[in-house]
C-alpha positions in Angstrom: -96.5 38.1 78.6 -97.1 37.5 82.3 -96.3 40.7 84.7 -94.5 40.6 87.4 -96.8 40.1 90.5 -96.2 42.0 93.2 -97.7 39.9 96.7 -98.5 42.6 99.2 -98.4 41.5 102.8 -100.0 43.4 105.6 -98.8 43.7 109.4 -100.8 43.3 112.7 -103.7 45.8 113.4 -104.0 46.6 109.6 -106.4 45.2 107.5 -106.0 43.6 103.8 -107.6 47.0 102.5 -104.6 49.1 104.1 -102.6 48.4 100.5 -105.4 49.8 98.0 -103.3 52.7 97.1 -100.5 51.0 96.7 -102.9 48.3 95.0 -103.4 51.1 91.9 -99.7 52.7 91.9 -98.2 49.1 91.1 -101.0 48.7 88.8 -100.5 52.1 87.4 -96.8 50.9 87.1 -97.3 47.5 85.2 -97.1 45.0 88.0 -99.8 42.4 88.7 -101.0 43.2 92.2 -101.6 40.1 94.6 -102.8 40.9 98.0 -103.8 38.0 100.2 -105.9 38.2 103.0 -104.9 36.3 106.1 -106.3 32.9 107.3 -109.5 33.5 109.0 -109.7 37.3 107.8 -112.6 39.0 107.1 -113.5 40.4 104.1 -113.7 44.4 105.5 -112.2 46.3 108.6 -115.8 46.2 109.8 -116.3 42.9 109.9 -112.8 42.1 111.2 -113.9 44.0 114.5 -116.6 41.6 115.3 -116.0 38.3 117.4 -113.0 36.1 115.3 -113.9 32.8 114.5 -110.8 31.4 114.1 -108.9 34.4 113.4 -107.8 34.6 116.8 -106.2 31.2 116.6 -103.0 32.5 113.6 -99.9 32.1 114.7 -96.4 33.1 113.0 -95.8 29.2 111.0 -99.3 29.4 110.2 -99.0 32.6 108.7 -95.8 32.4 106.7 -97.3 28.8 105.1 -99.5 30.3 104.0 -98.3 33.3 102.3 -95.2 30.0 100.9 -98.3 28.1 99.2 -99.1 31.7 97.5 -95.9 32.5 96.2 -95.4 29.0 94.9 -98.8 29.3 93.1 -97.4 32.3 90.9 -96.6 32.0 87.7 -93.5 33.7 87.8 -91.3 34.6 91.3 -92.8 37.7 92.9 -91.8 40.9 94.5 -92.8 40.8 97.8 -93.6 43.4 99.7 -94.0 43.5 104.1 -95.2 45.9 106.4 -94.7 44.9 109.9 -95.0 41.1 110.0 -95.7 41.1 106.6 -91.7 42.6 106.0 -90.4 39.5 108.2 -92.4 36.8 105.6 -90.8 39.4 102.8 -87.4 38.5 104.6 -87.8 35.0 104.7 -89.6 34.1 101.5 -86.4 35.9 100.0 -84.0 34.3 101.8 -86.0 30.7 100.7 -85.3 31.7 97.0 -89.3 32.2 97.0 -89.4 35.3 95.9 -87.7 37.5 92.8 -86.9 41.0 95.7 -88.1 41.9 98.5 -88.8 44.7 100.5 -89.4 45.4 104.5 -91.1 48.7 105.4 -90.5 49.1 109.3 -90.5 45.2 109.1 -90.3 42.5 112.5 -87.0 41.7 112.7 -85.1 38.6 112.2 -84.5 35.8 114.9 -81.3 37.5 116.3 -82.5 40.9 116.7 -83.8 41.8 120.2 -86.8 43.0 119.7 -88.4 45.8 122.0 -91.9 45.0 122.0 -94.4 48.6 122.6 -96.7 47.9 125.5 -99.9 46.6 123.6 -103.3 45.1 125.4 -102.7 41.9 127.2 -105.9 40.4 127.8 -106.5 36.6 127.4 -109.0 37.2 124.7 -108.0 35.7 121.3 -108.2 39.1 119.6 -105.5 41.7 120.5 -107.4 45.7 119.4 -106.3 49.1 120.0 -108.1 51.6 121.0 -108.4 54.8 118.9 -105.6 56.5 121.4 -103.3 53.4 121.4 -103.5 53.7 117.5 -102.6 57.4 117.6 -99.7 56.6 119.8 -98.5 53.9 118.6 -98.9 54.0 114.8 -100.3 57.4 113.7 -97.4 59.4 115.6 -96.3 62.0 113.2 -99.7 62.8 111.4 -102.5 64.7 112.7 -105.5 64.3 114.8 -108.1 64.1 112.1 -106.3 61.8 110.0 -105.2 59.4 112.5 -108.7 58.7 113.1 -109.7 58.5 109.7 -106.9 55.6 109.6 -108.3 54.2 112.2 -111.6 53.7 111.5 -110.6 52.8 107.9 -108.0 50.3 108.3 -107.4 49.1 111.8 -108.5 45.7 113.3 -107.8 43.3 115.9 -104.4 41.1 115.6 -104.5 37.2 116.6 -103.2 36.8 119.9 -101.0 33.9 119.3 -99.5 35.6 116.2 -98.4 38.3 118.9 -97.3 35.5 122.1 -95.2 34.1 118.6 -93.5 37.5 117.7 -92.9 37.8 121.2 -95.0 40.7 122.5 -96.1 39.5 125.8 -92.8 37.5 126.7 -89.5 37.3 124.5 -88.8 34.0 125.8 -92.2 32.8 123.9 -90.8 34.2 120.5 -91.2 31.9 117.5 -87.6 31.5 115.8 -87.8 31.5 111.8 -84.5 30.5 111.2 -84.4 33.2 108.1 -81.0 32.5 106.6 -79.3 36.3 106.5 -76.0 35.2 104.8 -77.3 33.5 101.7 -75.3 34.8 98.9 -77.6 33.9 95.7 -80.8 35.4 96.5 -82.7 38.7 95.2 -82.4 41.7 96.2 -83.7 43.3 99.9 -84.6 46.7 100.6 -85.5 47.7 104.3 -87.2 50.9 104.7 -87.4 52.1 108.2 -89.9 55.3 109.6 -86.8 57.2 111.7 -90.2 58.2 114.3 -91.9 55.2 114.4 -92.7 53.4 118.1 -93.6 50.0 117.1 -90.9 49.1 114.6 -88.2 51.1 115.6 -85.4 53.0 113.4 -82.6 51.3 115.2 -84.2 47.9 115.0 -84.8 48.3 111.4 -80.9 49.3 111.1 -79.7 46.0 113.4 -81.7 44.1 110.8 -79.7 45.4 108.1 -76.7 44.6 109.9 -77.3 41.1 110.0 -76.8 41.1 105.8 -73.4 42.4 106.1 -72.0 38.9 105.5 -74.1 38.4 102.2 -73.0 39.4 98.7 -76.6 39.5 97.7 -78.0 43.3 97.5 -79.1 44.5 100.6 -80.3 48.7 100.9 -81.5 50.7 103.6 -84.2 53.5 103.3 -84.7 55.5 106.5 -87.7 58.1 106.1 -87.8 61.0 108.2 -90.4 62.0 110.3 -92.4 59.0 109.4 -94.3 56.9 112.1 -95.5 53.2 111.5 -98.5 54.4 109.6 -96.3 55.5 107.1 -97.6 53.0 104.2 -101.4 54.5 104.7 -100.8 57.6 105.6 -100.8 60.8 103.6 -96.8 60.3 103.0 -97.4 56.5 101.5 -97.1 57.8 97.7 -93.3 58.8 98.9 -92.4 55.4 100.1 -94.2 53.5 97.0 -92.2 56.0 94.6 -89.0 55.0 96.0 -89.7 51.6 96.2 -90.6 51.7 92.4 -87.5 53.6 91.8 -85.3 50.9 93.7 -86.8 48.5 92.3 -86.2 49.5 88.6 -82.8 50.2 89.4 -82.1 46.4 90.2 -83.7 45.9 86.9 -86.9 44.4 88.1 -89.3 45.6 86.0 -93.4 44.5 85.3 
């Protein structure tokens, strides 16, 4: 019997290898695991810190393309599951009848929601990276010194430019509209899962995004953690956010 593959998308500034726990907990719970790297990715955080190629060049259509040729590629409809960017594909790959659930952890939000974009380097160099102290600040808020920078030298890399200009970072008038249909009625299930001290993906945007479901009938639940920052699906809390997600998931009767 084929599991139940659950596609893993990472956000800006993290690096494919940021889900590896997660990797063995869904693994540990049944599910087939499928975590795909971005377009022009490299293959370690390392390497992703070196000059980009083409990296630099991945914008928001690009990106959610190609995460839709992956999902149609799967045997059976996934759970997906977003951090960051990686929640707004969740959103929409849902809403396309793409995928079996999904689930946003402090995701982007949809078109309507007016996004309030953190300060982040605006250089006209392809690659967008924070320093060690932006990193702290913006992602590794509620954890200590020590492991911030472990996270940091671990997991975070330079985000595209353009994917940025198109989430509208720089300049909202340059963001890239989805068109994400919130109000349609037969798809999966959604849960968004919000970090209540998180500076990137705020708590309140998370809960305007939820909002926007209110006309579906589909399933749509909110999960605000407490004293959890943006970092808060690598940090040392992540098993407590994978546990719940297991849980919520079960309870819609998805199982491996």
């Amino acid at each position: 019997m084929t599991r139940t593959p659950a596609v893993l998308i990472h956000g800006t500034w993290l690096h494919t290898t940021s889900w590896q726990s997660w990797t063995r907990c869904l693994l540990d719970a049944g599910f087939g695991v499928e975590i795909p790297s971005w377009p022009g990715e490299s293959s370690t955080a390392a390497a992703a810190r070196q000059p980009p190629g083409t990296f630099g060049e991945l914008g928001l259509r690009s990106l959610l393309a190609h995460h839709e040729r992956i999902v149609r590629s799967l045997p059976v409809s996934p759970v997906v599951i977003g951090h960051s960017v990686g929640g707004l594909i969740a959103q929409h790959l849902l809403a396309a009848g793409l995928a079996r659930a999904a689930v946003g952890i402090a995701s982007v939000p949809t078109d309507t929601v007016a996004w309030a974009a953190p300060p982040v380097p605006g250089t006209a160099d392809p690659l967008s990276a924070l320093t060690a102290r932006q990193f702290r600040r913006l992602f590794a808020t509620t954890t200590g010194e020590h492991e911030a920078a472990r996270l940091f030298e671990r997991f975070a890399v330079p985000a595209p430019r353009r994917l940025l200009t198109d989430l509208g970072m720089f300049a909202a008038v340059d963001r890239v509209v989805l068109g994400t249909d919130v109000a349609v009625a037969n798809r999966g299930p959604l849960l968004l899962i919000s970090g209540q001290e998180d500076r990137v993906v705020t708590d309140a945007m998370v809960r305007s995004n939820y909002k926007l479901y209110g006309d579906s009938n589909a399933v749509t639940d909110l999960k605000q953690f407490p004293d959890r920052g943006h970092s808060l699906v690598i940090d040392g809390g992540w098993r407590t956010v994978a546990d719940h997600v297991l849980t919520w998931l079960a309870a819609q009767g998805i199982s491996p």
